[in-house]
C-alpha positions as CSV (number, residue, x, y, z in Angstrom):
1,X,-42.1,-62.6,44.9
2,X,-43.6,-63.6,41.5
3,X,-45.0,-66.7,43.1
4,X,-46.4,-64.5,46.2
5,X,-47.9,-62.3,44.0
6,X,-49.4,-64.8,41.4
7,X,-51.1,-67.4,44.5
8,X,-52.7,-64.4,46.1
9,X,-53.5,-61.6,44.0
10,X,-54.8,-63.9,41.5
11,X,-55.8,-66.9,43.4
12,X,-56.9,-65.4,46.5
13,X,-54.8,-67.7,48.7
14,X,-53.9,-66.2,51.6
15,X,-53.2,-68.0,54.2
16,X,-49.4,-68.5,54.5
17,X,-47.9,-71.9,55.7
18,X,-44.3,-73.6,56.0
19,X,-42.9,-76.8,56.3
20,X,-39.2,-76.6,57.9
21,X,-36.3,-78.3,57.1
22,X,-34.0,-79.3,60.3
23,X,-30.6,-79.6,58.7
24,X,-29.2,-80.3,62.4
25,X,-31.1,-83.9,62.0
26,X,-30.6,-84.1,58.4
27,X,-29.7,-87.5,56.5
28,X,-29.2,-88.0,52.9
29,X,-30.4,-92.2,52.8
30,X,-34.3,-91.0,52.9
31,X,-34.2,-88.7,50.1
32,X,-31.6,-91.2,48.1
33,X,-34.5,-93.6,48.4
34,X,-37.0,-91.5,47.3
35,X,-34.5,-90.6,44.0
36,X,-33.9,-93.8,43.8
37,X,-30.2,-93.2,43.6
38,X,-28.0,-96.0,44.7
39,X,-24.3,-94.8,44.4
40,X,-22.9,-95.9,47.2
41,X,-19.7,-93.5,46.7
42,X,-21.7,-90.7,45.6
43,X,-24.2,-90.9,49.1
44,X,-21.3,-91.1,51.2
45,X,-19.6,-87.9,49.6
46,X,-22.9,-86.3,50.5
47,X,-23.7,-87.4,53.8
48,X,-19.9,-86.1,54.5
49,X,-20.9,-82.5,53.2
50,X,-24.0,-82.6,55.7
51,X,-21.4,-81.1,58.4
52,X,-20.9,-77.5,56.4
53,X,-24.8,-77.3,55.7
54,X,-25.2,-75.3,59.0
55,X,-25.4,-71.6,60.0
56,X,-25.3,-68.7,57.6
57,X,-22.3,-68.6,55.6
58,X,-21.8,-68.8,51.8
59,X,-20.2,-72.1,52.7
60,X,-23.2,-73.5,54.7
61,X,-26.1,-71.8,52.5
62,X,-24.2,-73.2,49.3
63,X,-24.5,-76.7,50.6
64,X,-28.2,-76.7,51.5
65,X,-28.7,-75.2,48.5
66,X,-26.8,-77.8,46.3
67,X,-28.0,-81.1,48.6
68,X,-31.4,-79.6,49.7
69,X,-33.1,-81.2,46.7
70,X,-31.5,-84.3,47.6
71,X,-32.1,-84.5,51.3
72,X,-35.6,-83.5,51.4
73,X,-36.9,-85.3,48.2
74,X,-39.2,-87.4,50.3
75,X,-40.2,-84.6,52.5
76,X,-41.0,-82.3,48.9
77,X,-43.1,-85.3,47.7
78,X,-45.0,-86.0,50.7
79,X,-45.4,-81.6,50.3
80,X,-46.3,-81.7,47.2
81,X,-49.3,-84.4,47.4
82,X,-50.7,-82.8,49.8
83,X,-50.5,-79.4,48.2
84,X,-52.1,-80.6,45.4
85,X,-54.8,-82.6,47.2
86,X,-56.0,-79.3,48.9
87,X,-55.4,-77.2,45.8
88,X,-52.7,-74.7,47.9
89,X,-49.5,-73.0,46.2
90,X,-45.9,-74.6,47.1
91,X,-43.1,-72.9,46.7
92,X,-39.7,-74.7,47.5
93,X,-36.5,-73.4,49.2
94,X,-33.7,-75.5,50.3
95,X,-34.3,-74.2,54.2
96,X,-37.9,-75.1,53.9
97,X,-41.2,-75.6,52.0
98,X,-43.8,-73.2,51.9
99,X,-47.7,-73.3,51.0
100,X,-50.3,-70.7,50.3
101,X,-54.3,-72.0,50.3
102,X,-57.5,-70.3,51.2
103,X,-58.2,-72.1,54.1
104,X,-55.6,-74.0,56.4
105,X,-55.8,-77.7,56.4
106,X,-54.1,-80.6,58.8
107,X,-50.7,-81.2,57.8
108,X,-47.4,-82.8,59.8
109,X,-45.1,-80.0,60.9
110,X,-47.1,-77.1,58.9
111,X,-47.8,-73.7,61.3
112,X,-50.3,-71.0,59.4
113,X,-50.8,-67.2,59.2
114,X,-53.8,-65.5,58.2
115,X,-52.2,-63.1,55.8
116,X,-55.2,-60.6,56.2
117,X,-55.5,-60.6,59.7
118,X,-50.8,-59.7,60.3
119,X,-48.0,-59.2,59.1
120,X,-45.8,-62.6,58.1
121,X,-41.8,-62.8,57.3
122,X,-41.1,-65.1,54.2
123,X,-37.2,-65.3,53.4
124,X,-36.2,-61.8,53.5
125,X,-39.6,-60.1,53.3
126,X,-42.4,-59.4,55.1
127,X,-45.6,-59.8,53.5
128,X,-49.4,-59.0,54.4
129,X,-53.0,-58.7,52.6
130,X,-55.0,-55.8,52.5
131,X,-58.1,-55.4,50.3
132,X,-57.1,-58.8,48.9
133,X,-53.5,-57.5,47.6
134,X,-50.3,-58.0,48.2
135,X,-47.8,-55.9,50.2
136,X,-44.6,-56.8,50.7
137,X,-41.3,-54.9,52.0
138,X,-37.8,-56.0,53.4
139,X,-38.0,-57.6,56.5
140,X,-37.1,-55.6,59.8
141,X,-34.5,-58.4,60.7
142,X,-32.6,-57.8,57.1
143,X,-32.3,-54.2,57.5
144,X,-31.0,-54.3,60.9
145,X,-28.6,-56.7,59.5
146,X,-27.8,-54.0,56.6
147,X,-27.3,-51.0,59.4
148,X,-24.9,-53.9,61.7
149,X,-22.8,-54.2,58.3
150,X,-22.4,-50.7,57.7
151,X,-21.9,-49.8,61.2
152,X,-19.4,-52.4,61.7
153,X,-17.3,-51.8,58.4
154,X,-16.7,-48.4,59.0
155,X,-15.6,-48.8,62.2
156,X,-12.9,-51.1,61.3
157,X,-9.4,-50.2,60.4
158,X,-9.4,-51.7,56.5
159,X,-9.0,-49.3,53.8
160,X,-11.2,-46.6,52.8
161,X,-11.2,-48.8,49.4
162,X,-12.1,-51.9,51.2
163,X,-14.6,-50.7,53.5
164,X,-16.6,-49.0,50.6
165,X,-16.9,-52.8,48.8
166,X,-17.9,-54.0,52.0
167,X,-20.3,-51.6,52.3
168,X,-21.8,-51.7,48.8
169,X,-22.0,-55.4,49.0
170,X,-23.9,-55.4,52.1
171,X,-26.4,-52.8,50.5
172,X,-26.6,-55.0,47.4
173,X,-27.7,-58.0,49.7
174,X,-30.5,-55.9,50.7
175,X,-31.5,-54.6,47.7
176,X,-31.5,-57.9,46.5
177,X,-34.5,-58.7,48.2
178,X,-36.0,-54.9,47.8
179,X,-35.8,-54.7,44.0
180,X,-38.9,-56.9,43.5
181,X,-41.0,-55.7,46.5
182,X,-43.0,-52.8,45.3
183,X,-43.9,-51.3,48.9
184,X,-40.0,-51.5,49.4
185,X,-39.1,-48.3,47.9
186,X,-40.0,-46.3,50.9
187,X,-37.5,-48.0,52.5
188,X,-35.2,-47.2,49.9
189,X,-35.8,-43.4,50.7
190,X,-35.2,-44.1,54.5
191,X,-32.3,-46.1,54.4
192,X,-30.4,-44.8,51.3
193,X,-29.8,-41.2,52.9
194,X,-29.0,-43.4,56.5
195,X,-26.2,-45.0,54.7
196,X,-24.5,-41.8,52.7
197,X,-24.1,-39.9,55.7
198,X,-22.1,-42.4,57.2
199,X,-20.3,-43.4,54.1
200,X,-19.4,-39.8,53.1
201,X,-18.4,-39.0,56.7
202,X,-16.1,-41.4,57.2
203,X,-15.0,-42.2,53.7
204,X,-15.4,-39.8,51.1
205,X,-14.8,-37.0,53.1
206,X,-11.3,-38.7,52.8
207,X,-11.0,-40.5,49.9
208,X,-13.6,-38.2,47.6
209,X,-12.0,-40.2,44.2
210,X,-14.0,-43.1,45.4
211,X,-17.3,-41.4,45.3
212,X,-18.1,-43.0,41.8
213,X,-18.0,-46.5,43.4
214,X,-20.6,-46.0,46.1
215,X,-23.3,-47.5,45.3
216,X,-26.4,-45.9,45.4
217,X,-30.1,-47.2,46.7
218,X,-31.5,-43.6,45.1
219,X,-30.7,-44.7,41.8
220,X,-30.6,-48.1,42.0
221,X,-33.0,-50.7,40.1
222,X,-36.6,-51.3,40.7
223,X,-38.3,-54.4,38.8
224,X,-42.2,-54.5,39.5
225,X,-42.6,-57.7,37.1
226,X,-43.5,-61.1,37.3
227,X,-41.1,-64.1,36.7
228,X,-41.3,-67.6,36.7
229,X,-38.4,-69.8,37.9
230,X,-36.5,-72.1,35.4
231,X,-37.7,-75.8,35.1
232,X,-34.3,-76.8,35.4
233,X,-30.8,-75.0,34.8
234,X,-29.2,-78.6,33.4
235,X,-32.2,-78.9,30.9
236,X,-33.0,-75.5,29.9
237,X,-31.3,-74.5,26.4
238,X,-31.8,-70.9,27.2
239,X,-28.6,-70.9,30.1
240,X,-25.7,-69.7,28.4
241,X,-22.4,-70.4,29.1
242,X,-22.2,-67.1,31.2
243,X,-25.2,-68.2,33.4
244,X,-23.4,-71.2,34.6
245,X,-20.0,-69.9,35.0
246,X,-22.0,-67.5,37.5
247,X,-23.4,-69.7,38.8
248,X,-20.6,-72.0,39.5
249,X,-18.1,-69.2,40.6
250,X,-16.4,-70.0,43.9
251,X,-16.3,-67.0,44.7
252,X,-19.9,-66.5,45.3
């Protein structure tokens, strides 16, 4: 959001284009070249982790997100140059790249959206320019998914106990994405109600000691400012232990 909000509030680029990755078709020898890593052990452990790098599971988004930088290094490269030949913003994510530029220009595989003229869904948000600002709110597809969750939970047979954490985490997923998009709060007013009535009808209206685990999108956290990624979480002296334990938990 930070990167949104830096290339077009104060660069005026708004024209919003990605490159994406197709991890069906993926091979790890391209971007091995491009690293110039020649571990012959060490490429064939990855090329046999290329099978759990599909569909949406922790499982699947942790391995793109662990070889991504790996696989596509010639792709991010190629990206890159060309990003910096037409002066446009590039922002990378392990499922694809994305670019932001005042004007679109010729590129293999790159499809644009004029920010000011619609709407436009980047990861979990939905973006769009008006009077040369940004506005940005969760994504209609993410809070479907949120409502699904909730619905689905509650009308298993689990626990009371269990159902709330599954519903608190799927609310945290969403607000997630929400707490950095400023225009998202109205949301939060909309769908924070939506989600107590259900909860308290069919869980603290029977389990009323759990009410102080619920978590709450009315008084959850907002943050409205800008931050800039880490260069690099191996080199940077300011990740503590904790950070990388986090980080590294298996259970995430």
């Amino acid at each position: 959001m930070s990167w949104l909000r830096t290339e077009i509030n104060r660069f005026q680029r708004t024209y919003l284009g990605r490159i994406p990755f197709d991890w069906a078709s993926a091979q790890v020898a391209p971007g091995a070249a491009a690293a110039k890593i020649t571990d012959d052990a060490f490429l064939a452990h990855a090329e046999a982790l290329l099978g759990h790098a599909l569909g949406d599971t922790l499982r699947a988004n942790f391995t793109r997100y662990v070889l991504g930088g790996l696989v596509w290094r010639a792709d991010a490269e190629l990206a890159l140059a060309v990003a910096r030949e037409h002066q446009a913003g590039l922002m990378w994510h392990e499922d694809g790249l994305w670019l932001l530029a005042r004007k679109p220009f010729a590129a293999d595989g790159v499809v644009w959206a004029d920010l000011r003229e619609g709407t436009a869904d980047i990861l979990q948000w939905s973006v769009k320019v008006a009077e040369g600002k940004l506005q940005a709110w969760v994504s209609e597809p993410t809070v479907q998914r949120l409502k699904e969750s909730v619905r689905g939970t509650l009308a298993s047979d689990v626990s009371p106990e269990h159902k709330l954490r599954q519903v608190n985490a799927a609310v945290k997923t969403c607000h997630h994405w929400a707490q950095y998009a400023f225009d998202a709060r109205q949301q939060a007013t909309e769908l924070g109600p939506w989600v107590w009535r259900r909860v308290s009808r069919h869980i603290l209206q029977h389990s009323p000691k759990l009410r102080g685990q619920y978590f709450d999108l009315k008084t959850a956290q907002w943050d409205a400012r800008l931050h800039f990624g880490r260069s690099s979480y191996l080199l940077d002296r300011a990740v503590t232990d904790q950070d990388w334990l986090n980080i590294w938990n298996p259970r995430r």
